[in-house]
N, C-alpha and C positions, 0 to 999 in steps of 0.2 A: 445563519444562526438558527438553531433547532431547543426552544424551553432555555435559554438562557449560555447557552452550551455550543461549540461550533463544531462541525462536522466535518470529517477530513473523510474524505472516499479516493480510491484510488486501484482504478481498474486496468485488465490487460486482458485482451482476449487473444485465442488461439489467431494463425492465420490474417489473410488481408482481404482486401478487398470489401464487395457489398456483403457478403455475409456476416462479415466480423464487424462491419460497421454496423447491420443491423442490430448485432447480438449487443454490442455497447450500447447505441440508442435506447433497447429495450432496459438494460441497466441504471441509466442515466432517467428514464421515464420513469421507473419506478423509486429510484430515491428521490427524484423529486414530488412523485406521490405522496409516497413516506414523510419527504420533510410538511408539507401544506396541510398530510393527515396527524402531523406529532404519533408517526411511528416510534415505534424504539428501536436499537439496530436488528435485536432479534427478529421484530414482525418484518422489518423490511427486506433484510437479507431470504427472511424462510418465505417470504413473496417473492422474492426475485431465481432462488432455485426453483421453487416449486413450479415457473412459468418456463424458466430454463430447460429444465427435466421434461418440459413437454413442446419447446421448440427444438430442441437439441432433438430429442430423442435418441436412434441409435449414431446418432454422424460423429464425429470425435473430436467436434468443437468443446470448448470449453473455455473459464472465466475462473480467473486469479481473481482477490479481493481484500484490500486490507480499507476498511471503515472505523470508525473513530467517534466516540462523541467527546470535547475536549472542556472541561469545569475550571477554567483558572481560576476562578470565585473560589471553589471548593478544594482548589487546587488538586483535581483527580482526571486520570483521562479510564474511558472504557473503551474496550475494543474488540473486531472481531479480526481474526486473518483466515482467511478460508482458501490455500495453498498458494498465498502471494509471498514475492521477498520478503527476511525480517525486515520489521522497520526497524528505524535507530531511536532510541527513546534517551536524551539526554536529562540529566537531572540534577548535573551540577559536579565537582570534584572529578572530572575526566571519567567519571564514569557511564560506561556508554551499555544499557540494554538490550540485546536483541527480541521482539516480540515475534515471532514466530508464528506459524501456521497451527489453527487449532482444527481444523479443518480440512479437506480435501477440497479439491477445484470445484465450483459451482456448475450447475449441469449435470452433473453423474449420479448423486444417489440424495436421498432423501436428509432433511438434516434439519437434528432439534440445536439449535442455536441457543448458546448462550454466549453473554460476554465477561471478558476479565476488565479486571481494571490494575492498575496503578498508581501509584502518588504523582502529581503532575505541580509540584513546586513552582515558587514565581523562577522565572532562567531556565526553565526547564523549554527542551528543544526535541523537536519530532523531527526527522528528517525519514521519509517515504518516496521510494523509486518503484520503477519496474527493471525488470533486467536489462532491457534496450537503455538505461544510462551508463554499464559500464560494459558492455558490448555494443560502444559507440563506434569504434570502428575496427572491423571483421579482421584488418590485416594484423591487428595485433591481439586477437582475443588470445594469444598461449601465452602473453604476457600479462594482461588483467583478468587472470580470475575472480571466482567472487569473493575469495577472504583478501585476496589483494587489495581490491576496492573496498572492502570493511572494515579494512586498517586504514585507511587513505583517509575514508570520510569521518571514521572515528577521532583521528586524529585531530580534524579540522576542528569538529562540533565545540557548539562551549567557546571556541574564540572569536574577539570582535574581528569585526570585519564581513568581505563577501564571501561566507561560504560556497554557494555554490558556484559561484566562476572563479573562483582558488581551485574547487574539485575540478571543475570539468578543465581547467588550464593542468593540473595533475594527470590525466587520464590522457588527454590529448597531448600530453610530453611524451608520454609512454611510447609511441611511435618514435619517436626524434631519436629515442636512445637507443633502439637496432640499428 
């Protein structure tokens, strides 16, 4: 919880191994800087490029990022997306938002951050992936693309029950039927 407010971050770096591990690390140290300092997402994120941009430097690593400060009091979410999948932004009546990338990947070039916001209703539902949830598995990736899986989970949002093991039992059928 960040001033009254909770924070959804959600990252994916380039690549495996120790480097990519370190590059998340470094991500994960700095929002949690940010949250102990009551950053805002702007100062955190333009912390966390500006540190990128000089560990990265010229290598062709880089860092997806969708962050979030979420107000259900105020009923408001603000966000940033800096070249991450849409998220799903539910808010009642089947209607499903995409929030999109306002940004370019982190690491590459300099960036004055700002964030949008949205209305964030009581029932209102965020659902945030990386692309490793519907290229779960490789044998079938010509079958779930990504607008496939955004009708899939679109569909789901907003109903009771367990969304995501409804989705991921949807995505993992997806094999069974070739």
């Amino acid at each position: 919880e960040y001033g009254g407010k909770a924070r959804v971050v959600m990252a994916d770096v380039s690549g495996h191994g120790a480097r990519a591990s370190l590059l998340m690390a470094v991500v994960y140290t700095l929002f949690s800087l940010g949250k102990n300092r009551r950053y805002t997402l702007p100062e955190t994120l333009s912390l966390i490029n500006e540190l990128l941009l000089r560990i990265i430097g010229t290598e062709p690593d880089f860092i997806t990022l969708f962050a979030a400060d979420v107000d259900t009091e105020a009923g408001e979410i603000e966000f940033v997306n800096a070249g991450h999948c849409p998220v799903m932004l539910y808010r009642g009546n089947g209607a499903v938002e995409s929030l999109g990338a306002q940004y370019p990947m982190l690491g590459f070039y300099p960036l004055e951050v700002e964030v949008e916001s949205r209305p964030f209703p009581p029932g209102a539902e965020l659902f945030v992936f990386t692309d490793g949830f519907y290229e779960l598995a490789p044998e079938c990736a010509h079958v779930l693309d990504f607008e496939r899986f955004w009708d899939m989970a679109a569909e789901l949002l907003g109903h009771e029950g367990r969304f995501l093991y409804t989705l991921m039992k949807k995505v993992e059928g997806l094999s069974e039927e070739e």
